[in-house]
C-alpha positions in Angstrom: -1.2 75.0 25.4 -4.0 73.0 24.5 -3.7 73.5 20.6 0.1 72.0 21.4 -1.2 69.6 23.3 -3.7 68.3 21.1 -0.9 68.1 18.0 1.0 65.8 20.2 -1.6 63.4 21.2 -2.0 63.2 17.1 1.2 62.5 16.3 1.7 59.8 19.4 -1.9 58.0 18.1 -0.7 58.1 14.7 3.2 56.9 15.7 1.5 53.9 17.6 -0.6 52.6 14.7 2.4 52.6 12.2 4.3 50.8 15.0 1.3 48.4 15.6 1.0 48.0 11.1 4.9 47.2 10.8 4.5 44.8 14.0 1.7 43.2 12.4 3.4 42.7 9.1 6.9 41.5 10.7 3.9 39.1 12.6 2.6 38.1 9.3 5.9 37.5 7.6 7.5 35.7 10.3 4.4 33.2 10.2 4.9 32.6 6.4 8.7 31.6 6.8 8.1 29.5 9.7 6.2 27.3 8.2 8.2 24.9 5.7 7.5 22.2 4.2 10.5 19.8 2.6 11.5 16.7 1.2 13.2 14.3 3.7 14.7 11.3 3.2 13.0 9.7 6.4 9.6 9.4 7.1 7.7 11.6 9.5 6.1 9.9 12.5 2.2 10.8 12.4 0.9 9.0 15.9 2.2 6.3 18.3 0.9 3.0 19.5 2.5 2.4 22.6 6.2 2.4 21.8 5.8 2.0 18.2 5.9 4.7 15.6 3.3 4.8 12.6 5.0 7.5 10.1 3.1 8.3 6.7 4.8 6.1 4.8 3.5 3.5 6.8 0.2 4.3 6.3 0.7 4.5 2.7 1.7 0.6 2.7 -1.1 0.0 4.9 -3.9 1.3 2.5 -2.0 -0.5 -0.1 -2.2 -3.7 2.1 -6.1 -3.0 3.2 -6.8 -2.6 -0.4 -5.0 -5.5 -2.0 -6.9 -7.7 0.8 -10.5 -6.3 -0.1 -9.8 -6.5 -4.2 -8.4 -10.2 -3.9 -12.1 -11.3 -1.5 -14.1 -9.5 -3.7 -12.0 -10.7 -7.3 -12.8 -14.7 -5.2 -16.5 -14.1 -4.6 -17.3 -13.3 -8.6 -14.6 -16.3 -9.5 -17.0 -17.9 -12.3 -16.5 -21.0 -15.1 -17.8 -18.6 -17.8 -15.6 -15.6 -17.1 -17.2 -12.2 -17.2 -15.1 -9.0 -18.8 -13.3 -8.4 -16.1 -12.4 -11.6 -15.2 -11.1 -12.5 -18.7 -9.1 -9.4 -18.4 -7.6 -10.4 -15.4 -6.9 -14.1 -16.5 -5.6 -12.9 -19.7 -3.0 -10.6 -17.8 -2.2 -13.9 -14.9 -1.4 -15.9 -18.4 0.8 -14.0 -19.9 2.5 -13.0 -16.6 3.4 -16.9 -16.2 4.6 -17.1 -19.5 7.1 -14.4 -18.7 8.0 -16.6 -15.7 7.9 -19.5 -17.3 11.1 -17.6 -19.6 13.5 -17.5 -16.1 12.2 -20.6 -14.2 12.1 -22.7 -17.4 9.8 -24.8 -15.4 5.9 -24.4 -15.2 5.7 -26.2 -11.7 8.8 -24.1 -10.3 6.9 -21.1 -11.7 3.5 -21.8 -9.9 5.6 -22.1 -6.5 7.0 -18.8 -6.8 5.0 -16.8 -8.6 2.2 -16.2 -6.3 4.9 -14.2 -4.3 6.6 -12.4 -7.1 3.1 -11.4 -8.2 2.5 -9.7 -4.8 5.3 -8.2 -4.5 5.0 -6.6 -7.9 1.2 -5.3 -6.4 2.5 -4.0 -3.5 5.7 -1.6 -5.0 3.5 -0.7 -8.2 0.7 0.0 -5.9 2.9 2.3 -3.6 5.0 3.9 -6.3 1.7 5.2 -7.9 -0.2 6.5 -5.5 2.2 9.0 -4.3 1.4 10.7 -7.0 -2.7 10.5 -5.7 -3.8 14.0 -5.1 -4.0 14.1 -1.4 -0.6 12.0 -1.1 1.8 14.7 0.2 -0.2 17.4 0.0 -2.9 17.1 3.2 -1.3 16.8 6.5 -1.0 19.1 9.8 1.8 21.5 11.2 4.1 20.3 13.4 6.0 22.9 16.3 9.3 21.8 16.9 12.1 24.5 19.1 9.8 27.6 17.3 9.9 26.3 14.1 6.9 25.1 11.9 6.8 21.9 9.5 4.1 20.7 7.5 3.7 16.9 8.0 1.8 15.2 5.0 -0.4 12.4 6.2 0.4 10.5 3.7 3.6 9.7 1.9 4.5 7.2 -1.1 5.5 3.9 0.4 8.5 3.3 -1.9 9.9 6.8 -1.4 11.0 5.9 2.3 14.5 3.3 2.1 13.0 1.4 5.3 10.6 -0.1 3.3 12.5 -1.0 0.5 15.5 -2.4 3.0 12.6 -4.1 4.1 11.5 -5.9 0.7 14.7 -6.6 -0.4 15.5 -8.2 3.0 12.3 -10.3 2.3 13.1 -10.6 -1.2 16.7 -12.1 0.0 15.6 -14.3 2.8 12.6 -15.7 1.2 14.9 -17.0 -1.7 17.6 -18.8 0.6 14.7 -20.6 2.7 12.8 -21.5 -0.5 16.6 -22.9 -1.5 16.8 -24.8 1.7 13.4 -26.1 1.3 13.6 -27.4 -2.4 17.1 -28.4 -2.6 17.7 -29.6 1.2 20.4 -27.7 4.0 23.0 -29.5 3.4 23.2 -29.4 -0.4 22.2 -25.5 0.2 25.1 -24.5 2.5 27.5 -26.6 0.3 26.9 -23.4 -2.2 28.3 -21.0 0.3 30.6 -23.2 2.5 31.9 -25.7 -0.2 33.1 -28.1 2.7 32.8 -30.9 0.3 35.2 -29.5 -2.3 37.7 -29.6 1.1 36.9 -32.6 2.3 37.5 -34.2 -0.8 41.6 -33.3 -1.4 43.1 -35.6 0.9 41.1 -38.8 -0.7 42.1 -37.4 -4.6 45.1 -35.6 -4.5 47.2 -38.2 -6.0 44.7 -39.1 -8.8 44.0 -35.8 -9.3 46.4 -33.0 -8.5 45.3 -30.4 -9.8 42.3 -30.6 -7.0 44.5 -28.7 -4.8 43.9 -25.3 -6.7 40.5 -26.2 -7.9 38.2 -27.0 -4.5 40.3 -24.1 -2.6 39.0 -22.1 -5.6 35.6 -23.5 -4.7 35.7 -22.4 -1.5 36.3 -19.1 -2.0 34.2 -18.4 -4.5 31.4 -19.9 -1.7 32.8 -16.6 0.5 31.8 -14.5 -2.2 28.2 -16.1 -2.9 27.7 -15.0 1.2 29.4 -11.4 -0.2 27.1 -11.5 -2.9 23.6 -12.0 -1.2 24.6 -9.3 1.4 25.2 -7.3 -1.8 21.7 -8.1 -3.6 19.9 -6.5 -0.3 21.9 -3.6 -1.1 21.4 -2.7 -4.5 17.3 -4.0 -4.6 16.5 -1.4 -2.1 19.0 1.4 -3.1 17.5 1.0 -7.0 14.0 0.9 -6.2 13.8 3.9 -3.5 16.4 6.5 -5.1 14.1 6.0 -8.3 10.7 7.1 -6.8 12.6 9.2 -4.0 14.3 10.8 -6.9 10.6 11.2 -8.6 9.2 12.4 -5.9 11.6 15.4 -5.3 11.3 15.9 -9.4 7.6 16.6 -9.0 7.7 18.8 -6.0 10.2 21.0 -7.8 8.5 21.3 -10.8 5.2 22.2 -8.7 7.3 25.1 -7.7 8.2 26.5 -10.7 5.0 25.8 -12.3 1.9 24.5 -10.7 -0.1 24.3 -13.2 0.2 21.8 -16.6 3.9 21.2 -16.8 3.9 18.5 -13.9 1.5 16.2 -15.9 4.2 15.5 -18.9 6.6 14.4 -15.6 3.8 12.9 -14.0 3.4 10.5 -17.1 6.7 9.9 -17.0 6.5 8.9 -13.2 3.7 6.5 -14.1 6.4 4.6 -16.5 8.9 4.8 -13.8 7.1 3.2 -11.0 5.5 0.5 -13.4 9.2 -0.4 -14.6 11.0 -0.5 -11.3 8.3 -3.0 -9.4 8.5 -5.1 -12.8 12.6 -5.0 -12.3 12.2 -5.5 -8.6 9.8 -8.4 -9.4 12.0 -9.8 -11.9 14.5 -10.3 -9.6 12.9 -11.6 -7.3 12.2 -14.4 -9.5 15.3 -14.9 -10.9 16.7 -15.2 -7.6 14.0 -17.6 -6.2 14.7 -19.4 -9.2 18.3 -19.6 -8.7 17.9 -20.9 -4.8 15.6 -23.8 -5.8 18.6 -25.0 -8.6 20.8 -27.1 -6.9 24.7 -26.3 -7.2 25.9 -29.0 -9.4 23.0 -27.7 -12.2 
């Protein structure tokens, strides 16, 4: 009875520890597929002030903002009359970067208006569209529990790669134009370009001299209805180009990191670099030409 006995016990000790192993790798396993990290199309919040959210690609913009802000104090303490290296560099590049302007606005004072905003703007995209590719950008963050599931949160997140805040530039880029418009040309000259209530007011005084005013100034008018069409539609397409490009670049690298981790990125990386340099040029462009545009009044 006691050899029996015995026999069982061994069996039941060893049944319990392959139990307890399989338990521990179904543990294990579960752990490793709870955990997931993807590419979203919104920006994950990080922390809250209040009632406001900071998300990571907030951040992002503000370390681009901080860093913009120190660079410029620091570039205005070392301003000297005999320019060091780096300041002739930097003059050189300011130069030729009013030339280009100088090729849209036709106009050297025009240009000097606008250009100190176009130039910041360019700072501030090619700033953001480059350092989501910094190691760190993406990559460091903490796991967030959400109804059992796991997500890794990155920290930080390209700011360019999240539509708010390119809605949010072209919205500036849009708005800043028509008020610079008003501001130059005056409101009343302005609003005649969208609401040609001149071209109107003028058929009943020339209609006999001039007949064929009655299809021309209704023509007017409408195409004043599509100017209004047309600046809802520049909002649209600045932000739509400039975040499905780096959105688009950022899901590139990550699948590409999956495949292969190490050296084929950096060929796609390099690539990246291009991309991000040429859409905050084209954004920049843009803006100038539509800056340029406001400040032209409607008869020119």
């Amino acid at each position: 009875m006691s050899a029996v006995s015995e026999e069982q016990v061994i069996i039941q000790d060893e049944t319990a520890a392959q139990e307890a192993a399989a338990t521990a790798d179904q543990g294990a396993e579960g752990n490793t597929e709870e955990v997931s990290h993807e590419i979203t199309l919104f920006a994950e919040p990080i922390f809250h002030i209040g009632s406001f959210t900071v998300t990571n690609t907030l951040l992002n913009s503000w370390v681009v903002v901080i860093g913009l802000v120190v660079l410029a104090v620091l570039i205005g303490k070392k301003v000297k009359k005999v320019p060091s290296k780096v300041q002739g560099v930097a003059e050189m590049i300011i130069n030729k970067s009013l030339e280009l302007a100088d090729t849209v606005t036709s106009d050297r004072k025009k240009t000097l208006k606008i250009f100190p905003i176009v130039f910041a703007l360019f700072l501030f995209i090619l700033l953001n569209n480059w350092l989501g590719m910094f190691p760190g950008v993406g990559s460091i963050g903490f796991i967030e529990s959400h109804e059992g599931a796991k997500t890794f949160v990155p920290y930080f997140r390209g700011g360019t790669a999240d539509f708010n805040t390119t809605f949010a530039l072209a919205l500036f880029t849009v708005i800043g134009s028509n008020v610079f418009g008003v501001i130059t040309v005056g409101v009343m000259k302005y609003l005649n370009k969208f609401i040609n209530y001149k071209g109107i007011a003028e058929i009943p005084r020339k209609v006999l001299k001039e007949p064929t005013i009655l299809v021309v100034n209704p023509i007017k008018f409408f195409v004043g209805i599509i100017e209004i069409i047309g600046e809802i539609a520049k909002v649209a397409s600045l932000s739509f180009r400039l975040f499905g490009n780096i959105f688009a670049g950022e899901v590139l690298l990550a699948s590409i990191a999956v495949i292969f981790a190490f050296a084929l990125p950096i060929p796609f990386m390099f690539l990246e670099i291009i991309v991000g340099l040429i859409q905050a040029l084209i954004f920049s462009m843009l803006t100038l030409v539509y800056f340029s545009v406001a400040s032209t009044a409607e008869e020119h």
